[in-house]
N, C-alpha and C positions, 0 to 999 in steps of 0.2 A: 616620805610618809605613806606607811598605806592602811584602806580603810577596806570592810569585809562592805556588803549591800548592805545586812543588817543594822551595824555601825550608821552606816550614811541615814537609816529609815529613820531608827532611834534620833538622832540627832535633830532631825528636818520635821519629826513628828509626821513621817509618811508608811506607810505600806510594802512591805515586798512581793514582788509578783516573782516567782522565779528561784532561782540557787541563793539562800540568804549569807552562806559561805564567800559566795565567788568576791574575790579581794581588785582594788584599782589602786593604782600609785601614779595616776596622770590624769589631767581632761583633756579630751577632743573633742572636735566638732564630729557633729554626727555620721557625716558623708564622708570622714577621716578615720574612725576610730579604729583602732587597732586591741588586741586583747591586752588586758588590764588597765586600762582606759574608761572614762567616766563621761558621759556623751548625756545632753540632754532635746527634747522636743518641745518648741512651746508653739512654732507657728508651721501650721497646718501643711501649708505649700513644699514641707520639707519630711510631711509623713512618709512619701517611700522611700526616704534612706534606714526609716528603724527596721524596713523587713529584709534591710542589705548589712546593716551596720556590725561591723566585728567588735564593736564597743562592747566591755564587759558587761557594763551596767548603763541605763538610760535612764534620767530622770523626766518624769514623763505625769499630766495633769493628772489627778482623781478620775475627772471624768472623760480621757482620750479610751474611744474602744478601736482598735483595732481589727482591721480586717482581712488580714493573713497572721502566720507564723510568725513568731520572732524570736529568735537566736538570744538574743541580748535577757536579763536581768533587769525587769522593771522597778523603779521604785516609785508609788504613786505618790504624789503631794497636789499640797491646793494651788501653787503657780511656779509651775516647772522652773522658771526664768532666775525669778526673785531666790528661789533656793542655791540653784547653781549661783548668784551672787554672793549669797551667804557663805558657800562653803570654798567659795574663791578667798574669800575676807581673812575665813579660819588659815587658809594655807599663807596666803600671806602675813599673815600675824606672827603666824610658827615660823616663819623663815628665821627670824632673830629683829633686833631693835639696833638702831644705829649707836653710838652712844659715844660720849666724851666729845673734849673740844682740842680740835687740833693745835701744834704750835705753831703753824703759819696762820691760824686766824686773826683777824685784826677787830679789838672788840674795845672799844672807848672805856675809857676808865667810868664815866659816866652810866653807859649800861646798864640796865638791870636783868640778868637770865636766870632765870626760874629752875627751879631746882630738874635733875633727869634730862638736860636738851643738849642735843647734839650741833656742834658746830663744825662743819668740816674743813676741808684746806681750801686758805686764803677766802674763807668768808668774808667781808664786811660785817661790822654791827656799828653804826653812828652813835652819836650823842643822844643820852638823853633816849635812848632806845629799850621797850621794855619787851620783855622775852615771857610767855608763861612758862607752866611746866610740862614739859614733854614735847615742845618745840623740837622738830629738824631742821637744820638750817644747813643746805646740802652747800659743796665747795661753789667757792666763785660766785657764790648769791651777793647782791647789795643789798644792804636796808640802811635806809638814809636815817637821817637826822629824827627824833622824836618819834619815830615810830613804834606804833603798837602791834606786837602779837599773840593772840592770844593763844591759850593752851591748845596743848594737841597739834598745832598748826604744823603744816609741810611745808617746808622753800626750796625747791628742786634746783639744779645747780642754774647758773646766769640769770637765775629771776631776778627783779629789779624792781626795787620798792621806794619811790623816791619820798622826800621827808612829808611830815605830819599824817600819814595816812595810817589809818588803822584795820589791822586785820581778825576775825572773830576767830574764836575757837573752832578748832577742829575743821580748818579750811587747808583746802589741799593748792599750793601755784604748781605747777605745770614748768618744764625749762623756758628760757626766754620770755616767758608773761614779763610787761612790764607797769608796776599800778601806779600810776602818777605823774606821768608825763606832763608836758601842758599842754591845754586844751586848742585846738587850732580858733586861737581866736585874734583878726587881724582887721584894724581900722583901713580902710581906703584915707591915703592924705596925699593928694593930687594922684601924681602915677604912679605912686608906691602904697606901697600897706606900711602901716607902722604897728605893731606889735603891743596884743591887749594883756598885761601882767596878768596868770591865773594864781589866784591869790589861794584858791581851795584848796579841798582833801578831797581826797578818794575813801569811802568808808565802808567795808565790804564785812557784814555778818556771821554769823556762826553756821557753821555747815554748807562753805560755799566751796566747789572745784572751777578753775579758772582754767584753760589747756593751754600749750607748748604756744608762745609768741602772741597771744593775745594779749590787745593791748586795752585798758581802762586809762583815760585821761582825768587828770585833776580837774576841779571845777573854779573857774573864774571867779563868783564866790560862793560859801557855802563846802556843800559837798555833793560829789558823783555817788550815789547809793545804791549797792548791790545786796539788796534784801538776802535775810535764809533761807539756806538750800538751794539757793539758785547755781544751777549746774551750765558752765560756758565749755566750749568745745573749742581747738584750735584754731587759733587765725581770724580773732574775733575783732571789733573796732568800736568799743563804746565812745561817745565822743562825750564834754564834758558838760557837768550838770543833768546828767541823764539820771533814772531812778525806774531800777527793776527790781519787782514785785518778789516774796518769798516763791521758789517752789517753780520759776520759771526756767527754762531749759531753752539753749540756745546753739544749734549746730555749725559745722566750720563757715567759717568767713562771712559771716551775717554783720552788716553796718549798722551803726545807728549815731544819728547825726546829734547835735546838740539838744540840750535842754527836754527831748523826749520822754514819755514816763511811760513805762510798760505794766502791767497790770501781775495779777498773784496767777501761778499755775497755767502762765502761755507755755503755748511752743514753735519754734520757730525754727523752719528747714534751715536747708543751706544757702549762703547767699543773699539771704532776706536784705534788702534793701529800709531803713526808716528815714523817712525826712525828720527835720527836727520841729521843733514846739509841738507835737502831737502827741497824742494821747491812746496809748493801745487797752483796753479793759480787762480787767480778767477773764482768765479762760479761752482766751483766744487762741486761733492755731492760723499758721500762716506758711504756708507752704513754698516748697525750694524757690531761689531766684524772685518771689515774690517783690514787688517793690511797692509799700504803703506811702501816701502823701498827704491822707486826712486821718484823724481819728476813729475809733472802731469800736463798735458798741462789746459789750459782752457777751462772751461766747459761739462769737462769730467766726467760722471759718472762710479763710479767704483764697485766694490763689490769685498768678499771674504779675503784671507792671504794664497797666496804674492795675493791683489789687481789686479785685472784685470775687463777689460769694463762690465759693467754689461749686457750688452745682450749675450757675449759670457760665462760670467760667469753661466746665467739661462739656457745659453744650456748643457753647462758641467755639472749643477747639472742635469739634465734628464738622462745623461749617468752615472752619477758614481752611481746612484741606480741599472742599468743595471750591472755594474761591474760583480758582480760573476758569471750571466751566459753568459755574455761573455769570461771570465775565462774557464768556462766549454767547450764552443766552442771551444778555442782557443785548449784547451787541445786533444780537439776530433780528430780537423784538425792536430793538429802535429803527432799523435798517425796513422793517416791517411796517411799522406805521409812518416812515416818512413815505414808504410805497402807498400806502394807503389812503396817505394826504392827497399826493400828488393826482390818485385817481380819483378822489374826490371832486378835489378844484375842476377836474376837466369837466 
């Protein structure tokens, strides 16, 4: 496919700065671009690639001014970022639709699939399983027993969706997600554990991305609840009866232990650590490796383990690189006044 600047402005309801002729058939990153290539600017720190970049075209803020020459064809819009998504979206849509159900799929007479959904080789579909319309169900996926999902929904290939759990519309799984596991929940009975049945679902909303091997557990009872829009990134651990907030985002290999309930529109680095029965509020942000063990008010950002504000956190890291020769002082000064004892007493 290819698009002229103009095309692109039209489209994005932006501005051209530049040749509105000059045509792209690819994106690149900015510091890559080559000619006929679609390259965009949103964060600052990466402005002197646009006065190097062989990018045809650059999408680039309304209000970025620039302070040398530049080679490239600008197109202005109100957020460089969100546009270049958009027009990712468009090219991936035009690629084509998957479509039809294989004849190695295995799909219960029971079943119900929705008109337009693709099934591919050697799917599962269980009993009692309901399909919307325009469903993917990529090869080698499971979906257990009485599961729902709903329209639009994506199942990338080895996803695994075990029974009763329900998935919303236009939810995207990711390869190897697994939604329903059971929840590690285990009684101490003398020197062993003995094993707590989780009777739950897992219930995951409309507009939710899940990524590659992240796992969500079923809940003991009840249900583990993953609000709208909630965006999870790879290698994730929700643990079961947990309940995250619409609109919350959550980066690679971030835990979260039992019974926890995370609030609307957090964000949470990599790593993030939650102990369980706590409570995170909305609007929270919580930065890489983070580890929380109490509950968090609203709009509070944190950093570090044990978690604490991040402004007092960046102060405390400037001191503990100071540590040892503080150490040494302290040693000096003690070594000092027992000197000064000593000449005291005489």
């Amino acid at each position: 496919m290819e698009f002229s600047a103009q095309d692109i402005a039209t489209f994005l309801n932006g501005t051209v700065e530049g040749n509105p002729n000059v045509k792209v058939n690819n994106f690149a990153k900015i510091e890559e671009g080559v000619p006929g290539t679609l390259s965009f600017l949103a964060n600052p720190k990466y402005e002197h690639f646009i006065y190097e970049t062989k990018a045809s075209i650059v999408l680039v803020n309304k209000d970025f001014s620039p302070t040398q020459s530049i080679n490239a064809t600008l197109v202005r819009v109100e957020n460089a970022y969100s546009s270049l998504a958009i027009l990712l979206n468009m090219v991936e849509q035009a690629k084509g639709n998957k479509s039809g159900i294989a004849s190695t799929a295995s799909i219960t007479q029971s079943a119900v699939v929705g008109e337009n959904c693709y099934i591919g080789e050697f799917a599962y579909i269980g009993e009692n399983v309901k399909l919307g319309n325009g469903c993917k169900i990529y090869p080698y996926a499971y979906i257990g027993d009485n599961v729902n999902v709903g329209d639009g929904s994506i199942v990338y290939p080895h996803v695994t969706i075990y029974q009763d759990c329900i998935i919303g519309k236009a939810c995207i799984l990711h390869a190897g997600a697994v939604i329903g596991a059971d929840g590690f929940g285990f009684a101490p009975e003398g020197d062993k554990y003995k094993k707590i049945p989780q009777l739950g679902n897992v219930v995951i909303e409309d507009d939710v991305e899940i990524g590659a091997n992240t796992t969500i557990d079923r809940a003991v009872m009840g249900s583990t609840i993953i609000h709208s829009g909630v965006k999870l990134d790879n290698l994730i651990q929700i643990a079961h009866n947990v309940e995250v907030g619409s609109n919350t985002v959550m980066a690679a290999q971030v835990g979260i232990a039992g019974s926890s309930k995370i609030g609307q529109h957090c964000m949470l680095g990599g790593q993030v650590g939650l102990a369980g029965h706590i409570k995170i509020s909305d609007n929270v942000s919580l930065g890489a490796q983070s580890g929380v063990i109490r509950d968090i008010e609203e709009g509070k950002s944190l950093l570090g383990a044990p978690a604490i504000d991040a402004k007092q956190f960046f102060r405390s890291s400037t001191i503990f690189t100071k540590l040892p020769e503080m150490y040494r002082t302290i040693g000096e000064l003690q070594r000092e006044i027992e000197k000064l004892k000593k000449e005291v007493n005489k």
